[in-house]
C-alpha positions as CSV (number, residue, x, y, z in Angstrom):
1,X,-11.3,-13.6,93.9
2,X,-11.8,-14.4,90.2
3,X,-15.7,-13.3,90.8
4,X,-15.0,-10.4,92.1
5,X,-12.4,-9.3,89.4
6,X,-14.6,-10.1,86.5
7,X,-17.2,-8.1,88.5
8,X,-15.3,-4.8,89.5
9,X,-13.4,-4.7,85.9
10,X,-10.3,-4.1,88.1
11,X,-7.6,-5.2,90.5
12,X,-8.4,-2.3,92.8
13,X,-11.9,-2.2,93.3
14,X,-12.0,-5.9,93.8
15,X,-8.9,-5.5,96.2
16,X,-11.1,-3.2,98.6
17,X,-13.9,-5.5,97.7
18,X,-12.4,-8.6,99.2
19,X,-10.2,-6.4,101.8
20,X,-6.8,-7.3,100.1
21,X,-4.5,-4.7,99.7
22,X,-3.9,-5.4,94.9
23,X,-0.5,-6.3,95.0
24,X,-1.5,-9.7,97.2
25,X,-4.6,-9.7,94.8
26,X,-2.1,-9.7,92.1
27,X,0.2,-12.2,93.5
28,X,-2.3,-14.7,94.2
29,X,-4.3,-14.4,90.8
30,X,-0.6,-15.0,89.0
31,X,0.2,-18.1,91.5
32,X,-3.2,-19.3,89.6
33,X,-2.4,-18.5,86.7
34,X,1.3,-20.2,86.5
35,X,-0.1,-23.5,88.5
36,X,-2.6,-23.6,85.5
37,X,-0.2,-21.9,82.8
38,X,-2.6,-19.7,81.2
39,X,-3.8,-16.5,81.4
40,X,-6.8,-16.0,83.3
41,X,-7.1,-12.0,82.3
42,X,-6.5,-10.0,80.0
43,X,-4.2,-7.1,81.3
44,X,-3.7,-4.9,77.7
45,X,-6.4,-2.5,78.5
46,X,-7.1,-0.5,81.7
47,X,-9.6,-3.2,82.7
48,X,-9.1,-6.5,83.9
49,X,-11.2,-8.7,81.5
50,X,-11.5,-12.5,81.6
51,X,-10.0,-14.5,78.7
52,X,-11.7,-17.6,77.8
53,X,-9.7,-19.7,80.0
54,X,-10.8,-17.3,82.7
55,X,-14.2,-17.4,81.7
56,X,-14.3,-21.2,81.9
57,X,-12.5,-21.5,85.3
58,X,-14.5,-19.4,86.6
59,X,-18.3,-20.8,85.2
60,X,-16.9,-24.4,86.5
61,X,-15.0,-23.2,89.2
62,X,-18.7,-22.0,91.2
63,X,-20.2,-25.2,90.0
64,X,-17.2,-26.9,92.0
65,X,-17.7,-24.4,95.4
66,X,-21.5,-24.9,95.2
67,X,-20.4,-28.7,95.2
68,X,-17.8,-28.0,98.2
69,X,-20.6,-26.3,100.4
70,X,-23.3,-29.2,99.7
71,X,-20.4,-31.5,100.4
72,X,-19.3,-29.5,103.5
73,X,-23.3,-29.3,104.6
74,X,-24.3,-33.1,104.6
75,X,-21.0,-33.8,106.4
76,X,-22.4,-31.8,109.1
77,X,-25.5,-33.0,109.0
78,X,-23.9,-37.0,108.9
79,X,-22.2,-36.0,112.1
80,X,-26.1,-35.6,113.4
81,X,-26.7,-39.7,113.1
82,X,-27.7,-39.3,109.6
83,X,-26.4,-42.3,107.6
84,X,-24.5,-41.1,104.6
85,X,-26.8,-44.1,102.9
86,X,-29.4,-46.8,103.6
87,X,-29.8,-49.8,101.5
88,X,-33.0,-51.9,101.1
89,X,-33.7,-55.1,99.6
90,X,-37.6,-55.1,98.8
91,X,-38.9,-58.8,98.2
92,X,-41.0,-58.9,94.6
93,X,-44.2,-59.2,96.8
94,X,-44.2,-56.2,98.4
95,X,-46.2,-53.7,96.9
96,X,-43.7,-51.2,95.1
97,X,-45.6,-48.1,94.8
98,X,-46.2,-48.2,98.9
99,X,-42.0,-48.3,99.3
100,X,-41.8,-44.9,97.0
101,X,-44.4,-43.5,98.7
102,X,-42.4,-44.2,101.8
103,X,-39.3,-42.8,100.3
104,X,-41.1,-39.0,99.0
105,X,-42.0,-38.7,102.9
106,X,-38.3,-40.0,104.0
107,X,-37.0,-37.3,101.5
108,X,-39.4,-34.6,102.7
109,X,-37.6,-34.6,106.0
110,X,-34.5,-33.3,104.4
111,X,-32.3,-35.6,106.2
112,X,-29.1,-36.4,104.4
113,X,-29.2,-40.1,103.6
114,X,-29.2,-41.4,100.2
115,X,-31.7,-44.2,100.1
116,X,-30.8,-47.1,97.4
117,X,-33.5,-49.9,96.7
118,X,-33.0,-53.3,95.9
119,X,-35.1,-55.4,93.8
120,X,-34.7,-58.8,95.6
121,X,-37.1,-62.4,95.4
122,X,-37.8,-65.0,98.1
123,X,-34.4,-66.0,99.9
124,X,-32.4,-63.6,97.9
125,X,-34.0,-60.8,100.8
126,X,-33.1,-62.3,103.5
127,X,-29.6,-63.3,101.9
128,X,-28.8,-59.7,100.7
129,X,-29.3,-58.6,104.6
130,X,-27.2,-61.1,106.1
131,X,-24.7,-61.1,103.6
132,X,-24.3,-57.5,104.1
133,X,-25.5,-55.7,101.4
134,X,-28.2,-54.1,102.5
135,X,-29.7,-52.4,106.2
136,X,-33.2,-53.0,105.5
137,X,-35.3,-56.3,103.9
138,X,-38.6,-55.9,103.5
139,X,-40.9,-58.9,102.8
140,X,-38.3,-61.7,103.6
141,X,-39.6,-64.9,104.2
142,X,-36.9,-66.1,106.3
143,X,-37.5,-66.1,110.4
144,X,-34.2,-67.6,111.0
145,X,-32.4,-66.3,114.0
146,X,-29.4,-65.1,113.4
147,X,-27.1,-62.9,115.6
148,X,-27.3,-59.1,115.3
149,X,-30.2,-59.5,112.7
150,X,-33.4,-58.7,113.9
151,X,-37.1,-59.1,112.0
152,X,-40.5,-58.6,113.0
153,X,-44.1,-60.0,110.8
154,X,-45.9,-57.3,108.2
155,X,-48.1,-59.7,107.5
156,X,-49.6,-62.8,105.7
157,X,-50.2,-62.9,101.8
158,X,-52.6,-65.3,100.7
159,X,-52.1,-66.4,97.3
160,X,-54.5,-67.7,94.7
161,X,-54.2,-70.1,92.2
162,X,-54.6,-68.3,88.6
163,X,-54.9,-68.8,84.6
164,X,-55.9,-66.4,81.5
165,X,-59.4,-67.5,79.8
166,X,-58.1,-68.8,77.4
167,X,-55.8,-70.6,79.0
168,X,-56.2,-75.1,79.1
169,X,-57.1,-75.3,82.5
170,X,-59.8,-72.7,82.7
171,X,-62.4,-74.5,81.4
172,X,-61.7,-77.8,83.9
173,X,-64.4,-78.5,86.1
174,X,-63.6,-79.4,89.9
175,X,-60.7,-78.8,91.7
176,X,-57.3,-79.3,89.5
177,X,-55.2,-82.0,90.8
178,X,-51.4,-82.3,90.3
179,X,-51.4,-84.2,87.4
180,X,-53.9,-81.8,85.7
181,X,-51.5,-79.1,86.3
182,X,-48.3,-80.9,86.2
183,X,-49.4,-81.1,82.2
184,X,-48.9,-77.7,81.8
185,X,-46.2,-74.8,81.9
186,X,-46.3,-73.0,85.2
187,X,-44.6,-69.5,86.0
188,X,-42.3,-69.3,88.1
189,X,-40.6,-66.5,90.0
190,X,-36.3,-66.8,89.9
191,X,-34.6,-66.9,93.5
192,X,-32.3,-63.7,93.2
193,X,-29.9,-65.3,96.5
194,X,-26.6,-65.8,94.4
195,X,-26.1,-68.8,96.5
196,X,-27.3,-72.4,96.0
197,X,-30.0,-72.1,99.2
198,X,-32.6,-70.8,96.7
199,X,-36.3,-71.7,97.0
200,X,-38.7,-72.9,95.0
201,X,-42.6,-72.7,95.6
202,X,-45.0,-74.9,93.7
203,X,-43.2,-76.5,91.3
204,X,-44.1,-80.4,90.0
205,X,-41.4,-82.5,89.9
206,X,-40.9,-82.7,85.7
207,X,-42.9,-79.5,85.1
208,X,-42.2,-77.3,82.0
209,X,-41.1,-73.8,83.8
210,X,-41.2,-70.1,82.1
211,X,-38.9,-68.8,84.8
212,X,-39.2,-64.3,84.8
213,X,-37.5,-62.0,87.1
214,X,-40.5,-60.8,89.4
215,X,-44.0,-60.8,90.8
216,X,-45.0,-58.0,87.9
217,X,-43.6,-60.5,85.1
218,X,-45.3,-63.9,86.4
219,X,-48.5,-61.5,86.5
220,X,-48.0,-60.1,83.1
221,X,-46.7,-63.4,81.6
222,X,-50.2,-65.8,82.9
223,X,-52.5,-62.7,81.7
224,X,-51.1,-63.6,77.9
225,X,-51.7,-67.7,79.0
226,X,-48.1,-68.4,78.9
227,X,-48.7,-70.7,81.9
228,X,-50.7,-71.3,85.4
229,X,-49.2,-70.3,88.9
230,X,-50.1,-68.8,92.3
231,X,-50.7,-65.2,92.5
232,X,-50.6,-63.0,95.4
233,X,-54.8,-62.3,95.7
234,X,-54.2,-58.2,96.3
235,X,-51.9,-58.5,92.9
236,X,-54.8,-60.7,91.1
237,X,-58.1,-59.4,92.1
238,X,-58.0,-56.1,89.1
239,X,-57.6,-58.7,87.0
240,X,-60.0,-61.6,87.9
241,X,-62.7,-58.8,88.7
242,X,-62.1,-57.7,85.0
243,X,-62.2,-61.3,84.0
244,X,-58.4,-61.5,82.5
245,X,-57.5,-64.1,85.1
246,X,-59.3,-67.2,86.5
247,X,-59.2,-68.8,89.7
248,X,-59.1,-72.1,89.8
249,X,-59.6,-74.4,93.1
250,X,-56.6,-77.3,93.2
251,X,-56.1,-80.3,95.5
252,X,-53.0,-78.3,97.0
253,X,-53.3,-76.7,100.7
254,X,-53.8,-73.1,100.5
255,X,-50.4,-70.9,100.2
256,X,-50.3,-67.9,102.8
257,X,-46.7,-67.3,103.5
258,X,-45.6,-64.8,106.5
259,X,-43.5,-62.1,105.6
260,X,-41.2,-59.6,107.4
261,X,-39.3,-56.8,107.9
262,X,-35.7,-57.4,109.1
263,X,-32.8,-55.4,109.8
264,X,-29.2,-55.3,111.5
265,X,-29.1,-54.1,115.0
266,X,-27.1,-51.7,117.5
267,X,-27.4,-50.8,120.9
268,X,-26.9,-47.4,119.7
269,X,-29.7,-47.5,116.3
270,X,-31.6,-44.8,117.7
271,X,-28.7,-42.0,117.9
272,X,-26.7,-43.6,115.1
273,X,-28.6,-44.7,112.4
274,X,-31.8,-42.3,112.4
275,X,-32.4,-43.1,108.6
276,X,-33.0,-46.9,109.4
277,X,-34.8,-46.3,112.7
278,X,-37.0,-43.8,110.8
279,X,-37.9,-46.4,108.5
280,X,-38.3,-49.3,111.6
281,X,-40.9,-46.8,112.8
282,X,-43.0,-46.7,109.9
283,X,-42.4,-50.6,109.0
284,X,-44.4,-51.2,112.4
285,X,-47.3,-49.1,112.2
286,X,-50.3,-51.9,111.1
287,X,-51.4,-49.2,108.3
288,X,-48.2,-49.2,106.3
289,X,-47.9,-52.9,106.5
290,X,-51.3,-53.0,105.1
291,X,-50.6,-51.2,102.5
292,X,-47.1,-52.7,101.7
293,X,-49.1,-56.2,101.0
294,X,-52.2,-54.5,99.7
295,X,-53.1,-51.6,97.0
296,X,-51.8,-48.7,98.9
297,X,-53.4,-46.4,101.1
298,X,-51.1,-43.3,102.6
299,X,-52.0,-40.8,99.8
300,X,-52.6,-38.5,102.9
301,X,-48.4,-38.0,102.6
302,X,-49.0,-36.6,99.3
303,X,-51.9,-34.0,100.5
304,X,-50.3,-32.1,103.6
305,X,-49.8,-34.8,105.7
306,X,-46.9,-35.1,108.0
307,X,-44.6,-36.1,106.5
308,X,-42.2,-37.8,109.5
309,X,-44.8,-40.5,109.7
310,X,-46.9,-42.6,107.7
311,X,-49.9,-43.9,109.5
């Protein structure tokens, strides 16, 4: 009503604009007008022209409509099967810029669902699943079976044991041995599970640890030297092919952990949850998981692929 006033210049011409006969015009824009005491017009001239109260309820007042129809719209489209959100936990091993690439194709569907990531670190995935705070973990380690939690493999990652140049250790001939690397600092990668069932991969008992937050900080912290550690080999290779990192043989048995993809599931997933099932569907196609342990390979999305599947 306020539009179409500030529009026509007058009560009457918006009146037949709108249908109203201007008295109810008039009635409603004063019931405004004393709910918000102030005047919205200014009535001294022939013309109805806005004051600046008017002015501003009016500039935020279509910012709030526009917000009511959006609003309005994804309610409708929620009543579809759309989750409203859909929260994943990604373990520090996956291969980050594979999950974004996953999300610009889950956004070019239009679908309404919000999608929030989690940045999450051996049994802190699996934890944040089953204690409820996420739908999706990718790259958990845990094959426990639990009720109402399913998981299926993406894949093994074999890791390789790695120092700088200039590092102490790179310049040792044969295979190290424990007490060789027991000697020296090794990175280490902090359990985010809040709990006290955290893991811990590789450590000597007595070791000097430089613990860091993720995968990408263990790798950044062994390019400078500041200790030794297992890499995954995908994560490594740029930087032992440059010559940056060394690998080094050790008395220890190789380190290829299975990962996985796990969510919570409903009889209903399909109809009621199309945002995770979307997301199940793309988790088991052998490409994807490829790329979500490898350097990624599904630029095809970004090139006028379809974009309801990543294969």
């Amino acid at each position: 009503m306020i539009a179409a006033i500030a529009e026509h210049g007058s009560m009457a011409k918006a009146a037949r604009s709108l249908g109203l006969v201007p008295s109810s015009l008039t009635y409603r824009v004063r019931q405004i007008e004393d709910a918000l005491d102030v005047l919205l017009f200014d009535r001294s001239s022939r013309q109805a022209r806005l004051t600046a109260a008017g002015s501003e309820l009016l500039r935020e007042g279509s910012r709030v409509m526009q917000d009511l129809h959006a609003v309005a719209n994804r309610v409708k489209r929620v009543a579809t099967g759309w989750e409203p959100q859909i929260d994943i936990a990604v373990d520090s091993i996956i291969v980050k810029s594979t999950v974004l690439e996953l999300v610009e194709a889950f956004f070019a569907l239009g679908a309404p669902t919000r999608v929030r990531l989690r940045d999450e670190t051996l049994s802190g995935t699996w934890q944040a699943l089953v204690g409820g705070k996420t739908d999706l973990a990718i790259g958990a380690y845990a094959n426990t079976q639990i009720l109402g939690i399913q998981s299926l493999p993406i894949g093994e990652v074999p890791f390789v044991f790695v120092v700088a140049p200039h590092h102490p250790l790179a310049h040792l001939q044969g295979p190290l041995t424990n007490e060789q690397i027991k000697a020296h600092r090794i990175v280490a990668v902090a359990d985010s599970s809040p709990g006290q069932d955290t893991m811990s991969v590789g450590i000597l008992s007595g070791q000097d640890v430089l613990t860091v937050a993720d995968m990408s900080d263990k790798l950044q912290a062994q390019l400078r030297g500041l200790g030794c550690g297992s890499l995954p080999e995908c994560m490594a290779k740029p930087y032992i092919d440059s010559g940056r990192l060394v690998v080094k043989q050790t008395n220890r048995p190789a380190r290829t952990p299975a990962v996985s993809y796990a969510w919570r599931s409903s009889p209903q997933l399909a109809t009621t949850h199309r945002a995770l099932q979307w997301w199940l569907d793309q988790l088991a196609k052998p490409k994807t998981q490829a790329a979500l342990l490898n350097s990624p390979n599904l630029s095809h999305l970004r090139e006028g692929g379809d974009p309801r599947g990543v294969a």
